[in-house]
C-alpha positions in Angstrom: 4.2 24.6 14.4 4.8 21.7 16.5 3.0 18.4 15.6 -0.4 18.0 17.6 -1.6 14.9 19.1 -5.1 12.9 18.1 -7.3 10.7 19.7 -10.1 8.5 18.7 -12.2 10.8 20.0 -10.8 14.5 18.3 -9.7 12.7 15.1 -12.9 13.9 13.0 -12.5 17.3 14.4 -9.2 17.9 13.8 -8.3 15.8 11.1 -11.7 15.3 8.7 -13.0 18.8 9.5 -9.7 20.3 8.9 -9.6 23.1 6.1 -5.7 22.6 5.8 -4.4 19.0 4.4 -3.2 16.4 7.4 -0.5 14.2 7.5 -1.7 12.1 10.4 1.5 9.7 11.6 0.2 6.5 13.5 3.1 5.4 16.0 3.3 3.6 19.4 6.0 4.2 22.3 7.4 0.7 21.9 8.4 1.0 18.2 12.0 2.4 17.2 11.3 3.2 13.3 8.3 5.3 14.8 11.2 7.4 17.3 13.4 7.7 14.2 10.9 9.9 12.3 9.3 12.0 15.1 11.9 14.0 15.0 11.8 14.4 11.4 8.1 15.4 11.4 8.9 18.1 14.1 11.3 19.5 11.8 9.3 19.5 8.6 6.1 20.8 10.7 8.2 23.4 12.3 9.3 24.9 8.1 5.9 24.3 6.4 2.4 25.8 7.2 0.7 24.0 4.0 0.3 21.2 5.8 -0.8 20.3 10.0 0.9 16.7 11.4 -0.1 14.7 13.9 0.4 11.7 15.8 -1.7 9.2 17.0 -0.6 6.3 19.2 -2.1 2.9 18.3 -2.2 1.8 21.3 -4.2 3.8 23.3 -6.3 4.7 20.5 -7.3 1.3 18.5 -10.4 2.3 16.7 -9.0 4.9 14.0 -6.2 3.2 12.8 -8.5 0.0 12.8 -10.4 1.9 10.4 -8.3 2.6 7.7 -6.4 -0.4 7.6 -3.0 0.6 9.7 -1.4 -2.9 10.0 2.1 -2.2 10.7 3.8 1.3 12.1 4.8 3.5 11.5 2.3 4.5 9.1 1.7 8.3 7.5 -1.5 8.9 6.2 -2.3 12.4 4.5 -5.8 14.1 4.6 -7.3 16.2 2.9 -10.8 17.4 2.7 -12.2 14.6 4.8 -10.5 12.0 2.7 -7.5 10.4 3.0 -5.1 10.6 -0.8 -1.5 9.4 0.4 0.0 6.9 2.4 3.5 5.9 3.3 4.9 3.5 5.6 8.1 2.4 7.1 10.9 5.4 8.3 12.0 7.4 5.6 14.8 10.2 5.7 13.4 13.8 5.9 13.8 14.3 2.2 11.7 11.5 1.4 9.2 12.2 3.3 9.1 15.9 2.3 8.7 14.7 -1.4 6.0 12.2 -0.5 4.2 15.6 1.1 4.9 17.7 -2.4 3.5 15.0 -4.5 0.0 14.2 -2.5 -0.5 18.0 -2.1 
């Protein structure tokens, strides 16, 4: 499954409402750690169907990321139930990130 996108507005929809865990990844066009792991969540969303990802650009959407504290990008914030349990941030290679997944779900 390719990685969906979220907005302010469809974020409680399809993130808090979700019955599947979310790994939501809050990025912007002009930051290069944020290109480094798009790829790499394409790739791990594309071999796993425990889990949905999804981006969010900060930029055009300000009010989420506001809300639960995103200071610097990229951030990676997993979701589950309506809550948020995990959170990693800076560009980590795939394993890393895959083991940051196994460990929150």
């Amino acid at each position: 499954m390719a990685t969906l996108t979220v907005t302010d507005e469809t974020f409680e929809e399809l993130v808090l409402k979700s019955d599947k865990p979310v790994l939501v990844d809050f990025w912007a066009q002009w930051c290069g750690p944020c290109k480094m792991i798009g790829p790499i969540l394409e790739e791990i969303s594309g071999e796993r169907d425990d889990i949905i990802i999804v981006k969010m650009d900060i930029d055009e959407n300000p009010e989420t990321p506001t809300g639960f504290g995103v200071r610097s990008i990229p951030t990676m914030l997993i979701f589950k139930g309506g809550e948020s349990i995990a959170t990693t941030m800076g560009a980590k290679p795939k394993a890393q990130l895959s083991q940051w997944i196994d460990s929150a779900l």
